[in-house]
ROLOMI-160153 format. One record per residue (C-alpha): x negated, y negated, z negated; residue number from 1. Coordinates in steps of 0.2 Angstrom, whole numbers, plus 5000, padded with zeros to 4 digits. Layout:
<pt><xx>X</xx><yy>Y</yy><zz>Z</zz><n>NUM</n></pt>
...
REM end
This chain:
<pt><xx>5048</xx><yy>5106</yy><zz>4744</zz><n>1</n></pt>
<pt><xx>5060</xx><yy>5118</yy><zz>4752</zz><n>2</n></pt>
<pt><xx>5058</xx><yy>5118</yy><zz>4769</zz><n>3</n></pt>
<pt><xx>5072</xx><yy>5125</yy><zz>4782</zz><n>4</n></pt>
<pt><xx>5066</xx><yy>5134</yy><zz>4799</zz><n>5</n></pt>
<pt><xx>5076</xx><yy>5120</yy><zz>4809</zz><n>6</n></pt>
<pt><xx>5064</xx><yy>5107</yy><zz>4800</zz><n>7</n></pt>
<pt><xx>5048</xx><yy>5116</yy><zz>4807</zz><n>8</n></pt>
<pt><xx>5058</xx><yy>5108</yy><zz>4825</zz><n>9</n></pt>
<pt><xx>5054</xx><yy>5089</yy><zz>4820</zz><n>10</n></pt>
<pt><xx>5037</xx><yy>5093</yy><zz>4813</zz><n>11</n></pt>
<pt><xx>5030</xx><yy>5103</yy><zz>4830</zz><n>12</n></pt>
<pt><xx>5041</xx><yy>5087</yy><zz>4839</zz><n>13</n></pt>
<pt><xx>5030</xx><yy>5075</yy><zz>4830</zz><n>14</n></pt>
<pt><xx>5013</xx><yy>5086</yy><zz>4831</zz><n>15</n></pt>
<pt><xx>5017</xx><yy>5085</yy><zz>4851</zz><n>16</n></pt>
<pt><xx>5019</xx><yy>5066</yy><zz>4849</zz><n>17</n></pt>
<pt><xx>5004</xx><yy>5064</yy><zz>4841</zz><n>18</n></pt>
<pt><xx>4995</xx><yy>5075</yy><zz>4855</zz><n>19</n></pt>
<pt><xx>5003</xx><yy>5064</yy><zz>4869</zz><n>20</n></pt>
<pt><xx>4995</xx><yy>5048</yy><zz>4861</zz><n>21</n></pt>
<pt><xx>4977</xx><yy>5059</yy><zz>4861</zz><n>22</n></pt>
<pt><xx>4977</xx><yy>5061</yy><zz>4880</zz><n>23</n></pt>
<pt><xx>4969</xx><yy>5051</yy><zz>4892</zz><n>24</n></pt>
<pt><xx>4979</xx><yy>5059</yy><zz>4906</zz><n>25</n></pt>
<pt><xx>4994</xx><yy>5048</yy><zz>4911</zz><n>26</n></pt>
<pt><xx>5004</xx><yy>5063</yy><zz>4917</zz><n>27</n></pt>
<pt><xx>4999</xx><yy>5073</yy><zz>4900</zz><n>28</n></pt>
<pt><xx>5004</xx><yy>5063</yy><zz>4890</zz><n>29</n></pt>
<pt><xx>5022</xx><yy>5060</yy><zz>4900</zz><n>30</n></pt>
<pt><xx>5025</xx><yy>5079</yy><zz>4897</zz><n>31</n></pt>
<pt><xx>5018</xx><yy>5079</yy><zz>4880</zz><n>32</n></pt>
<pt><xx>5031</xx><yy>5067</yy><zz>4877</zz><n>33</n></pt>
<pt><xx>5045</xx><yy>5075</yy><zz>4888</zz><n>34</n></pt>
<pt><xx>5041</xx><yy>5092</yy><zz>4875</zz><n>35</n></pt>
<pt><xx>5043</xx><yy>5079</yy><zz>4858</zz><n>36</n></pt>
<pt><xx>5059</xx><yy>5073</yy><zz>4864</zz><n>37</n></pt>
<pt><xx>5066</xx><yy>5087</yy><zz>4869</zz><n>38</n></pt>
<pt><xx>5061</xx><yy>5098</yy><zz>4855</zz><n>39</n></pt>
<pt><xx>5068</xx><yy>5088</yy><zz>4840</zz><n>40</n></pt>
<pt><xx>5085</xx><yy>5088</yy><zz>4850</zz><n>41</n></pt>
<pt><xx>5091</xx><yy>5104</yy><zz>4844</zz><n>42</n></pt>
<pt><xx>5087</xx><yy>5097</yy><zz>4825</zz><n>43</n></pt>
<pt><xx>5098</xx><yy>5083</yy><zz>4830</zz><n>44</n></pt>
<pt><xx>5113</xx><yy>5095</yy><zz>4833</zz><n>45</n></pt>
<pt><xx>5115</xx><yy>5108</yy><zz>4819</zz><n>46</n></pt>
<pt><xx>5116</xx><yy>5093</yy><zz>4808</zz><n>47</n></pt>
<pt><xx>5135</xx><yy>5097</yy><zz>4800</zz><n>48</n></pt>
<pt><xx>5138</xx><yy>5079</yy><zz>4807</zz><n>49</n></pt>
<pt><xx>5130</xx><yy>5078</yy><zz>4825</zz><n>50</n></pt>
<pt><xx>5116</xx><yy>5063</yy><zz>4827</zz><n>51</n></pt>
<pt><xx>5124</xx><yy>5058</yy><zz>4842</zz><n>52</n></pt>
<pt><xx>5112</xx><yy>5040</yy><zz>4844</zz><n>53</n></pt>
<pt><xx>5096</xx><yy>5051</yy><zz>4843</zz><n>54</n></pt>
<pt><xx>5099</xx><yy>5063</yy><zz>4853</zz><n>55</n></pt>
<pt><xx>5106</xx><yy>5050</yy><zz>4867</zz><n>56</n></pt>
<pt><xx>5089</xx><yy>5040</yy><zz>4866</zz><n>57</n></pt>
<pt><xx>5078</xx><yy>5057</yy><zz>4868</zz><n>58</n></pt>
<pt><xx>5088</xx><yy>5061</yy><zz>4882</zz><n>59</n></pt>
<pt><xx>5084</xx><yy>5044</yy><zz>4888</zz><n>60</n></pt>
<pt><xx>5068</xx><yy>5043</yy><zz>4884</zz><n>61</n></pt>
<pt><xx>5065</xx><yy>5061</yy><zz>4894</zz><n>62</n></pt>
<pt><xx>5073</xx><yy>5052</yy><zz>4911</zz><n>63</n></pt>
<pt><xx>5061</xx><yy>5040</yy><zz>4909</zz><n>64</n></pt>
<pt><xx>5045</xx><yy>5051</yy><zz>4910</zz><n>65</n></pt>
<pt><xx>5053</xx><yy>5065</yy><zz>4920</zz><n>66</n></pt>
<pt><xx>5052</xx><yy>5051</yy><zz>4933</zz><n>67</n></pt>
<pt><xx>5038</xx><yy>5043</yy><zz>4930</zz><n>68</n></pt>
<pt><xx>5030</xx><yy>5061</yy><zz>4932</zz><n>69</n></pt>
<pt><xx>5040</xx><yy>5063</yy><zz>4948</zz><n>70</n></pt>
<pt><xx>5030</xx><yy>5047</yy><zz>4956</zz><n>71</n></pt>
<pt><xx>5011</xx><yy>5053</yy><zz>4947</zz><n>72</n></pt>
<pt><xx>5014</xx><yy>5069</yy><zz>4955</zz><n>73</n></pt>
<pt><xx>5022</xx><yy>5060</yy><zz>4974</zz><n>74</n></pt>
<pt><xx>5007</xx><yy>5049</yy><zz>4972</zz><n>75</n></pt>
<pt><xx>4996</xx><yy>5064</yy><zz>4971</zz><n>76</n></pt>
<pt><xx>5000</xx><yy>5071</yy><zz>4986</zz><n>77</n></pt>
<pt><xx>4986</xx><yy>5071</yy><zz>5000</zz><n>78</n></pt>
<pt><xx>4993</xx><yy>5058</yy><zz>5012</zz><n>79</n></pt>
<pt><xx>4995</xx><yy>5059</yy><zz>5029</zz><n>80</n></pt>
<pt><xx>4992</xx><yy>5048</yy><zz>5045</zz><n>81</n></pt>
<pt><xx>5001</xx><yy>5048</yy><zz>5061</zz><n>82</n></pt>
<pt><xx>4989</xx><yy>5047</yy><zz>5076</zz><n>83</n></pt>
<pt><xx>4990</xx><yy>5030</yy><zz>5079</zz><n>84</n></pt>
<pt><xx>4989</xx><yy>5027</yy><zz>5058</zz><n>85</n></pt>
<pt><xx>4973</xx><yy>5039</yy><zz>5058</zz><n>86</n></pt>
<pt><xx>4965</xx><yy>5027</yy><zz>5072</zz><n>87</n></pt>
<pt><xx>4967</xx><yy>5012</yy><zz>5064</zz><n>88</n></pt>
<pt><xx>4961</xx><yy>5019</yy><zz>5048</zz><n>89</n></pt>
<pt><xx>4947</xx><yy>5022</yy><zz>5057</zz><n>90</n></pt>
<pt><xx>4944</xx><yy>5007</yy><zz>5066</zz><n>91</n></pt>
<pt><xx>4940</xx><yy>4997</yy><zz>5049</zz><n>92</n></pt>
<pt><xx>4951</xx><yy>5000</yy><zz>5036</zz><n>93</n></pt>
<pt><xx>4939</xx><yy>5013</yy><zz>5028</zz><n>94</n></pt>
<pt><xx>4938</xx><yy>5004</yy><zz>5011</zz><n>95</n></pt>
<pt><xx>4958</xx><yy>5004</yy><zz>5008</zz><n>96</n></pt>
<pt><xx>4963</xx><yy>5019</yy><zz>5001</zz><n>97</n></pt>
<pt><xx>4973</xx><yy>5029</yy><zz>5011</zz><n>98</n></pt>
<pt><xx>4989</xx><yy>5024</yy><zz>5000</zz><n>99</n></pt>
<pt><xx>4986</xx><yy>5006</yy><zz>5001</zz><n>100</n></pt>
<pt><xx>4982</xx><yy>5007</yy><zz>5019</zz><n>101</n></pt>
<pt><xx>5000</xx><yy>5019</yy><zz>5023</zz><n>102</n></pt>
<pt><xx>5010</xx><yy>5002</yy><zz>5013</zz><n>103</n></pt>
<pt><xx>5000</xx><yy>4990</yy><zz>5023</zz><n>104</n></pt>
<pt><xx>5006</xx><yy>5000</yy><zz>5039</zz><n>105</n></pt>
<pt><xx>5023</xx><yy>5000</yy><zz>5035</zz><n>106</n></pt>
<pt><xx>5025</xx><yy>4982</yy><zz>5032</zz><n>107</n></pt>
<pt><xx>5019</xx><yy>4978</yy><zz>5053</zz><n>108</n></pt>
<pt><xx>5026</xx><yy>4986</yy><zz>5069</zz><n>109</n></pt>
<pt><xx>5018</xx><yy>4996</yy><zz>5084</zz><n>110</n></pt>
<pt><xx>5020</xx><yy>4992</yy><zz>5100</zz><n>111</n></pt>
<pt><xx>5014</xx><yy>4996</yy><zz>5117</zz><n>112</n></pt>
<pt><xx>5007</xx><yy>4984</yy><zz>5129</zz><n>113</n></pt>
<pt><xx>5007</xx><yy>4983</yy><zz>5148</zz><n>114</n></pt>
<pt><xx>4993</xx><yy>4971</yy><zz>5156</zz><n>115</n></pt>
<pt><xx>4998</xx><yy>4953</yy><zz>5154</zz><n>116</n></pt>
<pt><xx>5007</xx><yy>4955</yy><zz>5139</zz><n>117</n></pt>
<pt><xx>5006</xx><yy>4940</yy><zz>5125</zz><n>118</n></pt>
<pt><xx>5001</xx><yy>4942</yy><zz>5108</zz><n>119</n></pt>
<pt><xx>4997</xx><yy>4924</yy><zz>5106</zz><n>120</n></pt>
<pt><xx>5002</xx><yy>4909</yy><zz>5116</zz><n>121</n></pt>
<pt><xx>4991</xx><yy>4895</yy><zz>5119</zz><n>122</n></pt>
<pt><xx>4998</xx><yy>4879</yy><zz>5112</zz><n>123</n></pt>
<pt><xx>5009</xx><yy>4889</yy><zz>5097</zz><n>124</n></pt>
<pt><xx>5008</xx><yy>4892</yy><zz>5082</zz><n>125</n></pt>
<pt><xx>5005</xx><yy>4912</yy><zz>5077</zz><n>126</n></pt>
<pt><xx>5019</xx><yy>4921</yy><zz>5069</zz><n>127</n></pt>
<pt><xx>5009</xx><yy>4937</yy><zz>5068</zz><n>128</n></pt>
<pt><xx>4994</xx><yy>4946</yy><zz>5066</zz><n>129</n></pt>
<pt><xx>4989</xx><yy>4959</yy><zz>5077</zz><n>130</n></pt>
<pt><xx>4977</xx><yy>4974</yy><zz>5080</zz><n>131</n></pt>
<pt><xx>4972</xx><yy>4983</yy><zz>5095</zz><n>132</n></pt>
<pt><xx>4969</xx><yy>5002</yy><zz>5095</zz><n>133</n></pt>
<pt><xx>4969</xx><yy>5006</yy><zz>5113</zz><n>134</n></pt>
<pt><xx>4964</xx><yy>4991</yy><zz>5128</zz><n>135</n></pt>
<pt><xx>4952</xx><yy>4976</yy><zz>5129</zz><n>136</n></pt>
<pt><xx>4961</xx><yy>4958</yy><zz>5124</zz><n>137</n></pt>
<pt><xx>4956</xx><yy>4944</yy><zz>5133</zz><n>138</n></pt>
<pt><xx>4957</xx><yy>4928</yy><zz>5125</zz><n>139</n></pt>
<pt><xx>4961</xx><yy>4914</yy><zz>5137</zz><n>140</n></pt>
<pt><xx>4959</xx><yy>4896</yy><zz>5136</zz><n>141</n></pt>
<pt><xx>4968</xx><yy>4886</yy><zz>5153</zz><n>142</n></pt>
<pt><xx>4969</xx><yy>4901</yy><zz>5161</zz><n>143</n></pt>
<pt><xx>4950</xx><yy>4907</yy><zz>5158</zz><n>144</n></pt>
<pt><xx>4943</xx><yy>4921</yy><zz>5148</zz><n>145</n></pt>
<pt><xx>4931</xx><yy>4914</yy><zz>5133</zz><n>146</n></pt>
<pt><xx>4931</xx><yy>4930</yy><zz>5122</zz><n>147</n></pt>
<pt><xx>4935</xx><yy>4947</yy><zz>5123</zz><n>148</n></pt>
<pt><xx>4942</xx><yy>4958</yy><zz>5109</zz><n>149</n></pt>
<pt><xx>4939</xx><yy>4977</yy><zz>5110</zz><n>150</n></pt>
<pt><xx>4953</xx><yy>4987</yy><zz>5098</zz><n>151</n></pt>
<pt><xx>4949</xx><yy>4984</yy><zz>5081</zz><n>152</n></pt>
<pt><xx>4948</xx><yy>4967</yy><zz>5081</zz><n>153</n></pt>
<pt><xx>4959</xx><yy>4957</yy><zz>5073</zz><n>154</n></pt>
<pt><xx>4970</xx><yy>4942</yy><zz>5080</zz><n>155</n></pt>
<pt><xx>4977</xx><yy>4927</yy><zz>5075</zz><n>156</n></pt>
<pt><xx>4969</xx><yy>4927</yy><zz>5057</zz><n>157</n></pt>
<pt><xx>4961</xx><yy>4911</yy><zz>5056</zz><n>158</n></pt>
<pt><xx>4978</xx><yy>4902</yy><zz>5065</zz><n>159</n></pt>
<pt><xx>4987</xx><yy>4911</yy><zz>5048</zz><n>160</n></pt>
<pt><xx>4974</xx><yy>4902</yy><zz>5037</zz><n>161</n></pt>
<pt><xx>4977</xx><yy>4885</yy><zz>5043</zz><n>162</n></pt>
<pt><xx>4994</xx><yy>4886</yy><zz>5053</zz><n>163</n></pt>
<pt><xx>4986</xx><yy>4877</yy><zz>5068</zz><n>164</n></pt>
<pt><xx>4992</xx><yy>4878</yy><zz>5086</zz><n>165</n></pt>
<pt><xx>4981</xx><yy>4891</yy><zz>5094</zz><n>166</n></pt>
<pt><xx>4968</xx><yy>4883</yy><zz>5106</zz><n>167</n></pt>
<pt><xx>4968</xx><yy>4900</yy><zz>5115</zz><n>168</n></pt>
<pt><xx>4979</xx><yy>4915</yy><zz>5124</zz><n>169</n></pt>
<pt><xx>4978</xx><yy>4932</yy><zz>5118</zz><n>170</n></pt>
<pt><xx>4982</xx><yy>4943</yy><zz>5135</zz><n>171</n></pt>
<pt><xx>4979</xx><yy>4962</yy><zz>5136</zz><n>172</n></pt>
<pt><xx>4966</xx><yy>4966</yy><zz>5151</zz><n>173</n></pt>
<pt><xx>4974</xx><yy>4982</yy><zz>5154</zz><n>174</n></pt>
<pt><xx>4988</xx><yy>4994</yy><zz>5145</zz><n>175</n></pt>
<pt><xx>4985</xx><yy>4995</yy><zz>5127</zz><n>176</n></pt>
<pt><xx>4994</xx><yy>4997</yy><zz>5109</zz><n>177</n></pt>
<pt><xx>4993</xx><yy>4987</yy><zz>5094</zz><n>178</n></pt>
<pt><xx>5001</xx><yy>4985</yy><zz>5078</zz><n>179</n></pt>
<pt><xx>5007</xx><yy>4967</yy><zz>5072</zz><n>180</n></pt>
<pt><xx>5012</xx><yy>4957</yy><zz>5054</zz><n>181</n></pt>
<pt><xx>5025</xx><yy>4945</yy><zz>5055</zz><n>182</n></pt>
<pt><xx>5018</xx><yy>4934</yy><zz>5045</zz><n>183</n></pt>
<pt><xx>5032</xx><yy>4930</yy><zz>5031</zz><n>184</n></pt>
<pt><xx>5033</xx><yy>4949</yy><zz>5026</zz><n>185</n></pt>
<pt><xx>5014</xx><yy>4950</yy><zz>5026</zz><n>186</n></pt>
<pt><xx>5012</xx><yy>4937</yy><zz>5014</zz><n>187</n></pt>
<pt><xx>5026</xx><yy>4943</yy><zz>5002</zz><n>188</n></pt>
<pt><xx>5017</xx><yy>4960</yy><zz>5004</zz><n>189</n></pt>
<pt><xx>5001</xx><yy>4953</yy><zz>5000</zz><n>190</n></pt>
<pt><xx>5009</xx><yy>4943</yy><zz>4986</zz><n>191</n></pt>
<pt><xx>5016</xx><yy>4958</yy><zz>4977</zz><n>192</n></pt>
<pt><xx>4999</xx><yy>4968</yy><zz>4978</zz><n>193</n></pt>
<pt><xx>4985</xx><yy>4954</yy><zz>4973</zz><n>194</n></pt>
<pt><xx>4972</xx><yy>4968</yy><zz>4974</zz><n>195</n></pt>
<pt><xx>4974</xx><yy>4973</yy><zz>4992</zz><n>196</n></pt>
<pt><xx>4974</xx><yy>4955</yy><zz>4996</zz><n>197</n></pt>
<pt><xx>4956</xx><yy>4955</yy><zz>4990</zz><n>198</n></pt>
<pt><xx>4950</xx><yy>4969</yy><zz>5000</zz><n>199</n></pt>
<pt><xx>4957</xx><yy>4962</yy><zz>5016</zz><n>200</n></pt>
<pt><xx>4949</xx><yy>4946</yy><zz>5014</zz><n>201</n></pt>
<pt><xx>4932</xx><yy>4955</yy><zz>5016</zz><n>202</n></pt>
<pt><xx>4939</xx><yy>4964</yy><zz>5028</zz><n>203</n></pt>
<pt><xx>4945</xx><yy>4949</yy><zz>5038</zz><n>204</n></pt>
<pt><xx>4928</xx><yy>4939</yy><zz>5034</zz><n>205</n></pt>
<pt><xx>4919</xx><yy>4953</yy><zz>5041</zz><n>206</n></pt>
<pt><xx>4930</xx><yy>4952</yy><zz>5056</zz><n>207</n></pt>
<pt><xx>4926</xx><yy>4935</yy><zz>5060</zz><n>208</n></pt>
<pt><xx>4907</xx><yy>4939</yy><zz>5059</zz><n>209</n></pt>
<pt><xx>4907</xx><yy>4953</yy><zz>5072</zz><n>210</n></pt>
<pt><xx>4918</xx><yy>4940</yy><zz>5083</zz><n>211</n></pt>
<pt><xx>4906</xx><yy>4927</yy><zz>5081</zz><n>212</n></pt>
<pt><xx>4891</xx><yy>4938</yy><zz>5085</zz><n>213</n></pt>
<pt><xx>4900</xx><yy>4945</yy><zz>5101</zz><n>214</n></pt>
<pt><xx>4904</xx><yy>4928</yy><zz>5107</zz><n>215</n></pt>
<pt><xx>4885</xx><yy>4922</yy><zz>5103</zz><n>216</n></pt>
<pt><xx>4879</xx><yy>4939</yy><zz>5114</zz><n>217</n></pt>
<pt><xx>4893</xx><yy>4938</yy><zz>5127</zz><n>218</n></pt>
<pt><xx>4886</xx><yy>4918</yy><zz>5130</zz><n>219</n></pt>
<pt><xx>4866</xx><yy>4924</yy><zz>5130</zz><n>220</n></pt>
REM end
């Protein structure tokens, strides 16, 4: 068998190939790949008629992982929370990891609070979910206080659940600042990410334990 330097290119592609399957890395194997595609291309061109369909699809094929190496190597990258972000994180959010927890934030909205402001009218039904970082939330049935949420506590998730008209207020005591969820784009983001949905519900269930223990200790 007479073998022509230019073949030894398509062997060493396929012997790259077959390394790519061998890894367990994810990002390995992209660039194993990558090195295949690209180095059975020059083969493809000294041909004395161009193979102009394979050397489109390696060319193709190499977009593909170069991009896909692009995000495993964005994903990588340490990631890094605004004060307010780092707060929250810390308030309860401990077992997201920090990625998940950086979507979660994006899909809500901060804002500041002066005291008196709303976060939940008695009488309506919630529209959004809330969480305080900074300033005590009273929580008002005709006109008097039954609880009191410190930041971290999370309001208007059992309203979310069953869609009931709130039986209380939710009023800041003082200046605070709290992030919120509109509740459509909460549950199209928890839709799209059925794993953080998981890890939320513990969260949320042990939510609703520490408010029940504070309301049993604030009425002993």
């Amino acid at each position: 068998m007479n073998i022509q330097p230019i073949d030894l290119l398509v062997h060493f592609g396929n012997v790259l190939l077959l390394i790519s399957y061998s890894v367990r890395s994810m990002l390995l194997l992209r660039w194993f790949a990558v090195a295949s595609a690209l180095t059975v291309v020059p083969y493809y061109l000294v041909q004395p008629s161009v193979l102009w369909p394979p050397v489109f699809w390696a060319l193709v094929f190499t977009a593909i992982n170069v991009y896909q190496i692009a995000r495993l190597y964005a994903e990588r990258r340490p990631v890094v929370f605004s004060p307010d972000e780092q707060k929250l994180y810390d308030l309860g959010f401990q077992a997201l990891r920090p990625r998940e927890f950086l979507s979660l934030v994006l899909v809500g909205q901060w804002r500041d609070a002066q005291r008196g402001d709303r976060v939940l009218a008695e009488g309506d039904r919630a529209q959004v979910v809330a969480i305080a970082i900074a300033g005590d939330v009273e929580m008002q049935r005709r006109g008097g206080t039954v609880a009191i949420l410190k930041p971290g506590q999370i309001i208007g998730t059992a309203l979310a659940l069953t869609e009931s008209p709130s039986p209380v207020s939710a009023v800041f005591a003082d200046t605070g600042r709290y992030i919120e969820w509109p509740l459509s784009q909460l549950r199209i983001f928890l839709d799209r990410n059925p794993g953080l949905r998981i890890t939320l519900q513990r969260h949320v269930n042990q939510d609703l334990a520490k408010k029940l223990e504070s309301a049993v200790t604030q009425r002993s």
